[in-house]
N, C-alpha and C positions, 0 to 999 in steps of 0.2 A: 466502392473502392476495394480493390484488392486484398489479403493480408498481407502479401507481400511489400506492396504502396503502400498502406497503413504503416509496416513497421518502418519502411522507410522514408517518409514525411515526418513520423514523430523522431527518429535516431537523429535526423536535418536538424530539425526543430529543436531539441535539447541540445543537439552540438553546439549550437548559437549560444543559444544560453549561456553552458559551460563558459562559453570563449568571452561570453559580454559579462560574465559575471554576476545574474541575474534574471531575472523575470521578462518574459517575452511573449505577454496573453497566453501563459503557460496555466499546471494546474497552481491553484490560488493564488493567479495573478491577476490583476485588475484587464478588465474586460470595457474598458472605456472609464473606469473611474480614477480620474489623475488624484484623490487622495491617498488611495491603496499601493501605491507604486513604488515605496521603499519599502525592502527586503524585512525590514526590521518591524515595518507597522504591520505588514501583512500576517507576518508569524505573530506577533500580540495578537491579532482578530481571529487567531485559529486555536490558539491555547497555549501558545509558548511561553513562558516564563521571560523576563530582560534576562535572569542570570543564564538560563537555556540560550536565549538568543545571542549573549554575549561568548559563548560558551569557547566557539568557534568561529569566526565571523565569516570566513573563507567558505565557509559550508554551507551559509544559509545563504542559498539562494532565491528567499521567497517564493517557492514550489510548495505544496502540499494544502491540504484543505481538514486538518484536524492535527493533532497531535500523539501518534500511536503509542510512544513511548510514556505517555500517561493515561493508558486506558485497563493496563492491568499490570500486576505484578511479578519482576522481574527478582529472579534471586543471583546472589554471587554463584559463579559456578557454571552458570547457566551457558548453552550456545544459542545463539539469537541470531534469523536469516532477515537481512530487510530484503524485499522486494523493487526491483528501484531506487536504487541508493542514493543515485546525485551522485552530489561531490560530497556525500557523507552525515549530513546532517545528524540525524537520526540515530545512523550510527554511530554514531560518539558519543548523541545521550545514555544510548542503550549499553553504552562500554562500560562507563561511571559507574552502572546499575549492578553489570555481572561482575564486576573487579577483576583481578589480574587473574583469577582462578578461571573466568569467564570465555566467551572469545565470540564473539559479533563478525559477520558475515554478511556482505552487501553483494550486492548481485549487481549489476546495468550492463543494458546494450548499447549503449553510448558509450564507446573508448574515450573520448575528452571529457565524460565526466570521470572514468574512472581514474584516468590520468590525474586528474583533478583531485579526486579524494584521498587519493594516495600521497599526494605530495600534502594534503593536510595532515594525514596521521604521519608523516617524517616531519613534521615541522612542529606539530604540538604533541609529538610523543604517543599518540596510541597503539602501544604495542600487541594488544590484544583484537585487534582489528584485522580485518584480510578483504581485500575488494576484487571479485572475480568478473571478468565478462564474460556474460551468458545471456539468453533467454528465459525471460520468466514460463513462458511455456514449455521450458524443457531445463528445467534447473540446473546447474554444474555443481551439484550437493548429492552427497550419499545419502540412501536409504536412511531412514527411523537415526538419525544421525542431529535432529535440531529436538530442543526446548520450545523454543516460540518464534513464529514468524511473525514480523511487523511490517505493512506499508502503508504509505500516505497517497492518494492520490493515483496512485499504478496502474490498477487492475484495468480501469477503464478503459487504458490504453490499449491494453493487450486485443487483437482480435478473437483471440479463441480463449476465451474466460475460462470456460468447463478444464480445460488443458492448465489455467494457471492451478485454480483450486484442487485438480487431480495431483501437480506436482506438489503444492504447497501439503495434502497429507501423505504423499510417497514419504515427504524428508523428515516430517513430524516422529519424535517418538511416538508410542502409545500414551494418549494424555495429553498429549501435545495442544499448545493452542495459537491460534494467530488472532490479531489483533489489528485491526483495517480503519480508515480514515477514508472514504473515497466517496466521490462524485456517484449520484443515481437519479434515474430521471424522475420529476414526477408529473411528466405530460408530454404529450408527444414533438418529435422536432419536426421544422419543415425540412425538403427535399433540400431547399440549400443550405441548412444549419446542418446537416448531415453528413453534404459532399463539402464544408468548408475545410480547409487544411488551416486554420486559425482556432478555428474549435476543437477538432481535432487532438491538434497538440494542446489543445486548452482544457481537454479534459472532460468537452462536452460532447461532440459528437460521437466517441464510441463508447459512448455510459450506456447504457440500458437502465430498463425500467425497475424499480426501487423492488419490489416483488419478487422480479426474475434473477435480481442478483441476489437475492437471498436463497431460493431457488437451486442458482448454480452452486451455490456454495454448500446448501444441506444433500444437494445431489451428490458431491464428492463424499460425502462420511462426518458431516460435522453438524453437530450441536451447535444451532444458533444463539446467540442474546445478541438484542439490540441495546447497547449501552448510550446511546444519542442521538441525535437526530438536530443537523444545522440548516435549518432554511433559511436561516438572514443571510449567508454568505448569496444565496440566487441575489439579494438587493445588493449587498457588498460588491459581490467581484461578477458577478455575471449579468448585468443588467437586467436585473429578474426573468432571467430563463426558466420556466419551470424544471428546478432542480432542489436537491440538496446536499446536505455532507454527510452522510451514514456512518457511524461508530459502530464498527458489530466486534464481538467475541464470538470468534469458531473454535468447538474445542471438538476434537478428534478422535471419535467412536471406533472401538475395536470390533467387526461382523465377528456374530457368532454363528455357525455354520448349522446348529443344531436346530435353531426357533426364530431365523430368520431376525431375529431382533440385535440389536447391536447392543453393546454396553462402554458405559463410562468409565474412569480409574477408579471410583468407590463400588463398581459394580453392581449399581442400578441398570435395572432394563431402560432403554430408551429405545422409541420407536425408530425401526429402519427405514430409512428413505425409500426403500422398493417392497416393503414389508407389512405399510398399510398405510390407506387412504384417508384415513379419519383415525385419528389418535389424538391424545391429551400433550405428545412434546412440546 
């Protein structure tokens, strides 16, 4: 499939959503299991919180496969970009986090969802909220201009991964870090699990291999940690597809031009991704 097709089978694909209110063998939607099929049970099996799920109801539309907004810390003040926003979810938690000092920044290529998200923050008051439509491959964010970027479930979407991760540290300050929930294989699909426009949108067919998206991501500039790893959700919501749900922390190395080596905001050496083949990072 195309990337063009690609982005335009998943843009289908959530518009429905948006418009049904809900999950539609979407990402962390049940994939044949009629117990996972309310919005509210699925976000509990991922890590939401009742008071989180109750928070906004309009906004959870049982999508995502971990909970980014509790994988690291967020201070008042802060700018926070989600990747994929919905109709907001997430970005509402992450509002509460940075306070009114704050200001949270959702992205989607989906116009019905942003339609969507917008009319939740006018109706439950988030004023320090802004919903842009854009491509996560080509962000609508200024340079070294965000704190932390969060997504749930996104990237896999994207065709050209290397393009989201190169834009996600353009917009990073230095020190910047993001914070990811997403889908990664861990075995290979068939030919028709591949070309399916079901999984697709589901969040399976354009995952890559658990590895290789780690990979993508230390290739753009950043310091890995793996903070979880969910393999029950392949039994939960995907009819054990060899998959799972990857938590990582990307934190965002400044090149230094003199010794080839990059460094962190405490100014430790860490090895460069082009810099060497065998290192202790």
């Amino acid at each position: 499939m195309e990337n063009n097709e690609v982005k335009k089978t998943v843009r289908e694909g959530y518009a429905k959503i948006a418009s049904d209110g809900g999950c539609s063998n979407s990402c962390g939607c049940s994939l044949g299991n009629a117990n996972l099929k309310l919005n509210d049970e699925i976000s509990k099996s991922i890590g939401y919180s009742d008071e989180e799920i109750n928070n906004v109801p309009e906004a959870n539309l049982g999508l995502g496969c971990g909970n980014p907004t509790a994988l690291g810390g967020m201070e008042e003040g802060q700018t926070v970009l989600d990747l994929g926003s919905g109709a907001g979810f997430d970005v509402f938690l992450a509002s509460k986090k940075v306070g009114d000092s704050g200001k949270v920044i959702g992205v989607d290529m989906t116009p019905e969802m942003i339609a969507r998200a917008r009319d939740n923050a006018e109706k439950y008051g988030y004023k320090n909220t802004e919903f842009r439509l854009g491509d996560i491959e080509d962000l609508p964010v200024d340079d070294n201009s965000v704190d932390i970027v969060i997504s749930n479930c996104v990237v896999n979407l994207a065709p050209n991964k290397e393009k989201v991760f190169g834009e996600v540290h353009r917009v990073l300050r230095s020190g910047g870090k993001m914070y990811v929930s997403d889908i990664v294989l861990l075995g290979e699909l068939s030919d028709e699990q591949k070309d399916s426009d079901e999984l697709m949108v589901g969040c399976v067919a354009g995952a890559v291999q658990r590895e290789d998206y780690i990979s993508k991501i230390e290739g753009a500039g950043f310091k890995v940690n793996i903070l979880g790893e969910d393999k029950e959700i392949s039994k939960r919501q995907y009819t054990g597809i060899a998959l799972e749900s990857l938590k990582i922390e990307a934190i965002k190395l400044d090149k230094e031009a003199n010794n080839g080596k990059e460094k962190n905001t405490q100014g430790n050496d860490v090895c460069g991704v082009d810099s060497c083949k065998s290192c202790c990072c």
